[in-house]
C-alpha positions as CSV (number, residue, x, y, z in Angstrom):
1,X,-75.5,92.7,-71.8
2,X,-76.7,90.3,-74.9
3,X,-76.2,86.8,-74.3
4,X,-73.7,86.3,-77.5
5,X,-74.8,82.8,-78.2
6,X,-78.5,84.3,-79.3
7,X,-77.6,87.3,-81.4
8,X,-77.9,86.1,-85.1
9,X,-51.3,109.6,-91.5
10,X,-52.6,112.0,-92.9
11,X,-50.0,115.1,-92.0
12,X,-49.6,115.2,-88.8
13,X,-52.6,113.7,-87.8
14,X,-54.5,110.4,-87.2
15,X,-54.7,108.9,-90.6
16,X,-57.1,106.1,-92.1
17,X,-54.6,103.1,-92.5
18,X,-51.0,102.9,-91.7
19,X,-48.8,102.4,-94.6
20,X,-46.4,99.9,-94.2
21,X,-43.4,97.1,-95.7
22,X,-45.7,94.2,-97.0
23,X,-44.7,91.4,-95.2
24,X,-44.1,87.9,-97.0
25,X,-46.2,85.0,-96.2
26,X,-45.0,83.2,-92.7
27,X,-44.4,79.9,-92.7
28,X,-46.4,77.4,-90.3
29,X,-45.5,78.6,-86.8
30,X,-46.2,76.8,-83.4
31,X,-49.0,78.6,-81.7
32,X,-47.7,80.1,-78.4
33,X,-50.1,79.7,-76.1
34,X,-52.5,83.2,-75.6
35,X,-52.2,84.2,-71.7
36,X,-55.5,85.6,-70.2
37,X,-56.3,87.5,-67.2
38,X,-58.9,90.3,-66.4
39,X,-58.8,93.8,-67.4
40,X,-58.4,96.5,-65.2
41,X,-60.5,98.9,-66.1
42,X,-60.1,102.6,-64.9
43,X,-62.9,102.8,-61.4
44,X,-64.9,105.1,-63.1
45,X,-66.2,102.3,-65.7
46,X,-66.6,99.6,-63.4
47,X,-68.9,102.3,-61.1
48,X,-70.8,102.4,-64.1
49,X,-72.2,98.9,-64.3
50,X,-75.0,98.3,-62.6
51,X,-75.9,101.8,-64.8
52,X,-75.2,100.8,-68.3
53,X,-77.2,97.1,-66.7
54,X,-80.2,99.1,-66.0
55,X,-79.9,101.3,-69.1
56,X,-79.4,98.0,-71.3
57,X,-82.8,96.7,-69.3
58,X,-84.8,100.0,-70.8
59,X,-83.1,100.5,-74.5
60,X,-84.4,96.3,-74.4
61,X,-88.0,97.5,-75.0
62,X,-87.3,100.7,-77.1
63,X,-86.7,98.0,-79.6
64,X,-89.9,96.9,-79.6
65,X,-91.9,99.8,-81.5
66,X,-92.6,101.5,-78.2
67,X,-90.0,104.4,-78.5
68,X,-92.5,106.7,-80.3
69,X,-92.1,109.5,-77.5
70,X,-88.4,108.5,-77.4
71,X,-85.5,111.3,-77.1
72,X,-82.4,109.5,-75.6
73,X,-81.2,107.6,-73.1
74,X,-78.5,109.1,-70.9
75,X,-75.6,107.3,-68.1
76,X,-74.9,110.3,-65.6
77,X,-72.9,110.5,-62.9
78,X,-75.3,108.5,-60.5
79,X,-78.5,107.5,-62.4
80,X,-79.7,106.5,-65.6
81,X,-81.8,109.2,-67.2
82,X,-84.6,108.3,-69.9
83,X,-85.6,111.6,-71.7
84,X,-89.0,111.4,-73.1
85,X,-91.7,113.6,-75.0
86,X,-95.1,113.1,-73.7
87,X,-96.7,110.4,-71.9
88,X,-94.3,107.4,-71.3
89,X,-96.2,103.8,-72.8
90,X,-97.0,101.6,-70.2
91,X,-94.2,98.9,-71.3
92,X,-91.4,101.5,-70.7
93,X,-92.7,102.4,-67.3
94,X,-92.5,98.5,-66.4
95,X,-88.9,98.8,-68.1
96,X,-88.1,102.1,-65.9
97,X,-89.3,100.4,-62.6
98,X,-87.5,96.6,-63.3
99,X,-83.9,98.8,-64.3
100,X,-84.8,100.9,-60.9
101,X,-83.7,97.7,-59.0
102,X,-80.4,97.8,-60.7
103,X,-79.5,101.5,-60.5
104,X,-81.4,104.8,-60.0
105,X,-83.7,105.8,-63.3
106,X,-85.2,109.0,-63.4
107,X,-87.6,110.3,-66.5
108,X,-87.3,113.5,-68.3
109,X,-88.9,115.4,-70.2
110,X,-87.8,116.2,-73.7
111,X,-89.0,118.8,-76.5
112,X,-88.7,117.1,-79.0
113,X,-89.0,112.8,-80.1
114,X,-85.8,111.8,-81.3
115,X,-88.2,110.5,-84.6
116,X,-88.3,114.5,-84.7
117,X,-84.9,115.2,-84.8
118,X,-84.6,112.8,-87.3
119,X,-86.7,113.9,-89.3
120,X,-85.5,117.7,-88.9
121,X,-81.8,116.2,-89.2
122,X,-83.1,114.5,-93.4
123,X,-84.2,117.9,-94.0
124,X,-81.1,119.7,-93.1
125,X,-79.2,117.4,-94.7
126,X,-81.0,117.5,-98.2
127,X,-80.8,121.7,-97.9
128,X,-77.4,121.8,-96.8
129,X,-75.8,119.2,-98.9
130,X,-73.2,120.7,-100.7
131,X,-71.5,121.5,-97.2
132,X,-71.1,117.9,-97.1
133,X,-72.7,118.8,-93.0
134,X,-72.6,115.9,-90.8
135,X,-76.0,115.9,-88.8
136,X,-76.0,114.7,-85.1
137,X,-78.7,115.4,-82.0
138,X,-78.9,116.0,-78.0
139,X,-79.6,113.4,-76.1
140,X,-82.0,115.3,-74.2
141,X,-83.8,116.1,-77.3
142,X,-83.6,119.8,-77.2
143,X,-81.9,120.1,-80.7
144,X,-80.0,119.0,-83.9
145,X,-76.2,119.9,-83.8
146,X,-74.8,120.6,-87.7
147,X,-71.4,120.2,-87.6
148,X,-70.1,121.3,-91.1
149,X,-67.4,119.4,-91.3
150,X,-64.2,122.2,-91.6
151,X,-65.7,124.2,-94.4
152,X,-67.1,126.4,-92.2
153,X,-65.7,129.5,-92.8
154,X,-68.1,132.3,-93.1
155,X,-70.9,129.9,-92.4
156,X,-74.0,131.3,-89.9
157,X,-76.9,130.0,-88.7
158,X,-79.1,132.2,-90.6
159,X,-78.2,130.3,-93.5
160,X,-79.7,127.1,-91.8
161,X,-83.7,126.8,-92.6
162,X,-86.5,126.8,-90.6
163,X,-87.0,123.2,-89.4
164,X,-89.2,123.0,-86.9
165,X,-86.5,122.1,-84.5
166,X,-83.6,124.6,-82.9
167,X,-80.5,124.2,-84.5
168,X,-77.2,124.4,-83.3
169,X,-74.1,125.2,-85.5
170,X,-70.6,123.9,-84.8
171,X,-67.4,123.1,-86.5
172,X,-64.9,120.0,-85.0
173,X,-62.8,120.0,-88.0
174,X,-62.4,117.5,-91.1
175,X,-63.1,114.0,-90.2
176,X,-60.3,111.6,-91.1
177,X,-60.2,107.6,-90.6
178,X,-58.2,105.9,-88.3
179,X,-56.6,103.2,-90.1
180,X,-50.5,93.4,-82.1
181,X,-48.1,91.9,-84.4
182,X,-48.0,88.5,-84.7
183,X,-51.9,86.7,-84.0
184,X,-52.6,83.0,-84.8
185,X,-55.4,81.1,-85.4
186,X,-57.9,81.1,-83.4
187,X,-58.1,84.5,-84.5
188,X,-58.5,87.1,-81.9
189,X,-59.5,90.8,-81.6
190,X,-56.8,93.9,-81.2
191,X,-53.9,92.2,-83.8
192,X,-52.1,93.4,-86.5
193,X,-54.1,93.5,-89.8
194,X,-52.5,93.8,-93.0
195,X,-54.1,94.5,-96.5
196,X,-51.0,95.1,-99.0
197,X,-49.1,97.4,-97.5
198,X,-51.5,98.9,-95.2
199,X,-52.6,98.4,-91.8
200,X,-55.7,98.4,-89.4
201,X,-56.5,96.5,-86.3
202,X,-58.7,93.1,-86.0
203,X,-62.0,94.1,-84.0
204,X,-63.9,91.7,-82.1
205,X,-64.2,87.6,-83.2
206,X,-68.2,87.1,-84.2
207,X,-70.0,85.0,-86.4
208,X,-73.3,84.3,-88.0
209,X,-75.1,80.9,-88.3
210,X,-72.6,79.5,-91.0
211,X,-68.8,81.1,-90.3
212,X,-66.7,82.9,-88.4
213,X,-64.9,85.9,-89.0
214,X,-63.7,89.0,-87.2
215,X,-65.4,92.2,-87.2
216,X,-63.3,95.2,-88.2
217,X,-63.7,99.2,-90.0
218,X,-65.3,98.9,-93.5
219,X,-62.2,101.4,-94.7
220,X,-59.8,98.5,-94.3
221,X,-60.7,96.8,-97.3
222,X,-62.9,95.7,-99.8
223,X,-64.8,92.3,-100.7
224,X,-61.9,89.8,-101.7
225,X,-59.0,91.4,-100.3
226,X,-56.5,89.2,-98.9
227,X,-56.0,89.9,-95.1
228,X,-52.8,88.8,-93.4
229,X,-51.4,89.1,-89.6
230,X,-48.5,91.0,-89.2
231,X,-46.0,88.6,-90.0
232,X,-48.0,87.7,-93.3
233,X,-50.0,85.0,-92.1
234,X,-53.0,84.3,-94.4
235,X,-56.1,85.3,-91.8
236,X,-58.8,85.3,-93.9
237,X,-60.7,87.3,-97.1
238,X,-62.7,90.5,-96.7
239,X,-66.6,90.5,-97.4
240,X,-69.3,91.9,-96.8
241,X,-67.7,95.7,-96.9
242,X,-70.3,98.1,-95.8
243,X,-69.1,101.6,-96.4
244,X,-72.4,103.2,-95.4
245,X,-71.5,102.0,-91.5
246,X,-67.9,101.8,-92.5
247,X,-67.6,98.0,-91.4
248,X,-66.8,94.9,-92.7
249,X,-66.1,90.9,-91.9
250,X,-62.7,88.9,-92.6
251,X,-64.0,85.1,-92.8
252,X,-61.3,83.4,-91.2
253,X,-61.6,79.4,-92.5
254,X,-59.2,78.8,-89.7
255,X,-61.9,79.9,-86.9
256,X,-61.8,82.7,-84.8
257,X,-62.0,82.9,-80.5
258,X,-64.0,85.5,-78.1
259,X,-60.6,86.7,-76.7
260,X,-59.2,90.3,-77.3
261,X,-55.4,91.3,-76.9
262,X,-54.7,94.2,-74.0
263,X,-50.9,94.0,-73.8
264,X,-48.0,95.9,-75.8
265,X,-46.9,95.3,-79.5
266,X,-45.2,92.1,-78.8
267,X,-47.3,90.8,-75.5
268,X,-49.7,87.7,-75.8
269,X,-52.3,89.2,-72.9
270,X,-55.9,88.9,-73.7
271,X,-59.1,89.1,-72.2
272,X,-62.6,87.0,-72.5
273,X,-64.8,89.1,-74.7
274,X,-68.0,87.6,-73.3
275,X,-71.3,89.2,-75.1
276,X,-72.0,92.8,-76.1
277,X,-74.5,95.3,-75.4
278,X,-75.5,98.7,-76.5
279,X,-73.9,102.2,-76.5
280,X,-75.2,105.1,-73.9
281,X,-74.2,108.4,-74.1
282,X,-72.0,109.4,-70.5
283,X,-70.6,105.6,-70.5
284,X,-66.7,105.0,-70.1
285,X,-65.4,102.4,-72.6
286,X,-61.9,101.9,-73.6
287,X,-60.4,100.6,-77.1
288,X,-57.8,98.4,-78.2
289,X,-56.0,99.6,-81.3
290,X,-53.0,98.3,-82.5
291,X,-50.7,101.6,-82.8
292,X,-52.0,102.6,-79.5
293,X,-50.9,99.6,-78.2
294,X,-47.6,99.9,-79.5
295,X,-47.2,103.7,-77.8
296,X,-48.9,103.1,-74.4
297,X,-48.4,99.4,-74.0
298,X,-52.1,99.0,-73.5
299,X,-56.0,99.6,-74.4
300,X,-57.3,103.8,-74.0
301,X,-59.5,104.1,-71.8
302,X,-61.3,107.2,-70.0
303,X,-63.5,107.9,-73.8
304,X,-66.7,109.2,-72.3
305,X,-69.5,108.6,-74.8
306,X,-71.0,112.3,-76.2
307,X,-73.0,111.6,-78.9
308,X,-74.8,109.7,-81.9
309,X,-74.5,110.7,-85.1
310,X,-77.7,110.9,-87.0
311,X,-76.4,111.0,-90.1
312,X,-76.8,108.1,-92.6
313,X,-73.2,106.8,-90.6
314,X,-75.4,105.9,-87.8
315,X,-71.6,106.5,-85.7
316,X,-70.9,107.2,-82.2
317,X,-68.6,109.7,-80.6
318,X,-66.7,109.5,-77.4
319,X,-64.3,111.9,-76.0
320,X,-61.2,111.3,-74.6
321,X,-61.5,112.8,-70.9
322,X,-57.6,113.7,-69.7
323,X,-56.7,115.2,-72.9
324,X,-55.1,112.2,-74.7
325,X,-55.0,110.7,-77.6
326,X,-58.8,108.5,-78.2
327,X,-57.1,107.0,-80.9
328,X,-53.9,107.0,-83.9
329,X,-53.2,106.2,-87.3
330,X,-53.6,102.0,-87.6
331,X,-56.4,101.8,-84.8
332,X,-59.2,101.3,-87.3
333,X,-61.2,98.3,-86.6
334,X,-59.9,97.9,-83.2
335,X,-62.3,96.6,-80.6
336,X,-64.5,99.6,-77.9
337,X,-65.1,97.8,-74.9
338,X,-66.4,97.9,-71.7
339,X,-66.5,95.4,-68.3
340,X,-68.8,93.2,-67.6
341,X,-70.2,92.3,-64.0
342,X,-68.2,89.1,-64.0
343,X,-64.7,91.2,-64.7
344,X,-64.5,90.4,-68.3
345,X,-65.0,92.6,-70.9
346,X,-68.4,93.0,-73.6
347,X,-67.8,94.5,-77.2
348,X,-69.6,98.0,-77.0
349,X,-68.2,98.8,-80.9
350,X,-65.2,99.1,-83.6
351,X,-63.0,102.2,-84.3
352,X,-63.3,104.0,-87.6
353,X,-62.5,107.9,-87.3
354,X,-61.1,111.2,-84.9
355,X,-60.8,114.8,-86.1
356,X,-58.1,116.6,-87.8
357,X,-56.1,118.8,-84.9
358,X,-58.4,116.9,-82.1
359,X,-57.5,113.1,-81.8
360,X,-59.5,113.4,-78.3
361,X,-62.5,112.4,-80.3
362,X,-63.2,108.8,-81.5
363,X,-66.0,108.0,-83.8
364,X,-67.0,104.6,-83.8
365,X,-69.1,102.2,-84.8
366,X,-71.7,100.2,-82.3
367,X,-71.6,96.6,-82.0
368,X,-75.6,96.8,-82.2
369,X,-75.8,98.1,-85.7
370,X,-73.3,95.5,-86.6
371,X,-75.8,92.7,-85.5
372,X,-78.5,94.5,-87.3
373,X,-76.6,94.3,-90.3
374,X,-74.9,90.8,-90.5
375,X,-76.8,89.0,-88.1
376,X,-73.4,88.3,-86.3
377,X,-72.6,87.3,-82.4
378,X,-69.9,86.9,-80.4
379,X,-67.6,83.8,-81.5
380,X,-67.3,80.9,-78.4
């Protein structure tokens, strides 16, 4: 985990923003006192702990320059799996053997660098553009997955150049955006979020050396939009809209707080958000959106992390394993989340998309890139 004190409808689908009544400004309101308790998460995150702890120990020195070899990093069942091309630098061995005491590690080999795949993944991109293809990789380094995006029809792989890397062709369908009721300063994470007359979820309470503000999905407004709770409160204005990682921050003058609502529509549970950390591929994280809420009186949980997009999105995709909805139409900008050793919870990421005919899927954005573009933290 980071310490968070340190870290500068479409038609019958899920749709990008709920469209809904603009609500008139609220008048001053007594603030009803938030009611916290612990999560529950499902057993199969909270096996996965000391896992994503030793994992988080490793991807720690990846970010310093010593990832040339690099492929993925991987939470199975039991272990931690590092897949690597070539002869692991001494620093990640030191990494490998200090997570070891946390949870079992093993190194892999890989074919190919993730740096590789990357590279492979621009050229495909460039050659394939006018299919729109959205260009993601293995985690065990072994290849580059084109997923062209619905317009697939007639498509074959012998249309896809030679890229020095093997190629694998799929089709998940058109990507569409996913777009509590009555929050109150401070602001928290998992409320209603109203821009005119549509509606997204607040994400996770952060801020940066100067403000505060609350992290949400880029697609929920644009620089100097008013944003409002769902009664019409004033929250805050929209800035810093960044469509090419589809997030964005509502400063909040009136302050925002590190707690996240898990309840129904019209309950005042939260949870402590307490830090974040970064994403693995095989971890269990849940998510907090608002219309979800309002269907299953509580967070979704069971979305196994697949994959990394390695397109210029930089999202992540996690599938939701029973076969339910990962997500609906007003979740966008709702807090991922996973638990923490201490029982709390730590902000893994913020809803932005599923797939037309498969709501299993949920694409999201990590809370990592997020610090890397803002320079944001965790609000106290």
């Amino acid at each position: 985990m980071n310490d968070n004190r340190r870290l500068g409808t479409a038609f019958g689908i899920v749709a990008a923003l709920i469209l809904t009544g603009v609500p008139a400004p609220a008048a001053a309101k007594p603030a009803p006192q938030p009611v916290s308790q612990r999560f529950e998460f499902p057993a199969e995150a909270r096996r996965q702990i000391p896992l994503v702890q030793a994992a988080g120990t490793i991807r720690r020195v990846l970010d310093l320059d010593a990832d040339t070899g690099y492929a993925g990093l991987e939470i199975q069942d039991d272990r931690v799996v590092l897949w690597w091309k070539g002869t692991v630098p001494a620093p990640v061995r030191r990494a490998v053997d200090t997570a070891r005491r946390q949870a079992p590690v093993r190194i892999a080999g890989a074919a190919y660098s993730l740096s590789e795949l990357r590279a492979a993944g621009a050229e495909l991109r460039t050659s394939l553009a006018a299919g729109k293809p959205r260009i993601k990789y293995a985690v065990d380094g072994s290849r580059v997955v084109v997923d062209v995006a619905g317009g697939g029809a007639g498509f074959t792989t012998a249309q896809i150049p030679p890229v020095g890397v093997p190629v694998e062709l799929t089709d998940q369908g058109e990507k569409v955006l996913t777009s509590r009721r009555d929050d109150w300063p401070q602001w928290k994470g998992g409320a209603d979020q109203i821009n005119g007359n549509s509606r997204c979820t607040t994400g996770f309470a952060v801020r940066n050396a100067d403000a505060e503000f609350i992290l949400t999905a880029g697609h929920c407004g644009s620089n100097g939009d008013t944003i409002r709770d769902g009664t019409g409160e004033f929250v805050g204005t929209f800035t810093g809209d960044l469509d090419s990682h589809d997030i964005g921050l509502v400063h909040t003058p009136s302050g925002s707080d590190n707690l996240m609502y898990v309840g129904g529509l019209d309950s005042n549970l939260v949870t402590t958000v307490e830090g974040w950390d970064w994403v693995f591929p095989g971890e269990y994280l849940c998510q907090s959106g608002g219309s979800s809420a309002r269907d299953t009186g509580a967070p979704v949980c069971g979305l196994r992390v697949e994959k990394f997009n390695t397109d210029s999105g930089d999202a992540v995709e996690a599938r939701q394993v029973d076969g339910q909805p990962a997500v609906r139409g007003g979740d966008s900008g709702g807090p991922v989340f996973g638990p923490s050793a201490s029982g709390n919870t730590i902000a893994k990421g913020i809803n932005n998309y599923t797939y037309v005919g498969n709501n299993t899927i949920l694409g999201f954005q990590d809370f990592g890139t997020a610090t890397r573009d803002y320079g944001i933290w965790i609000a106290d």
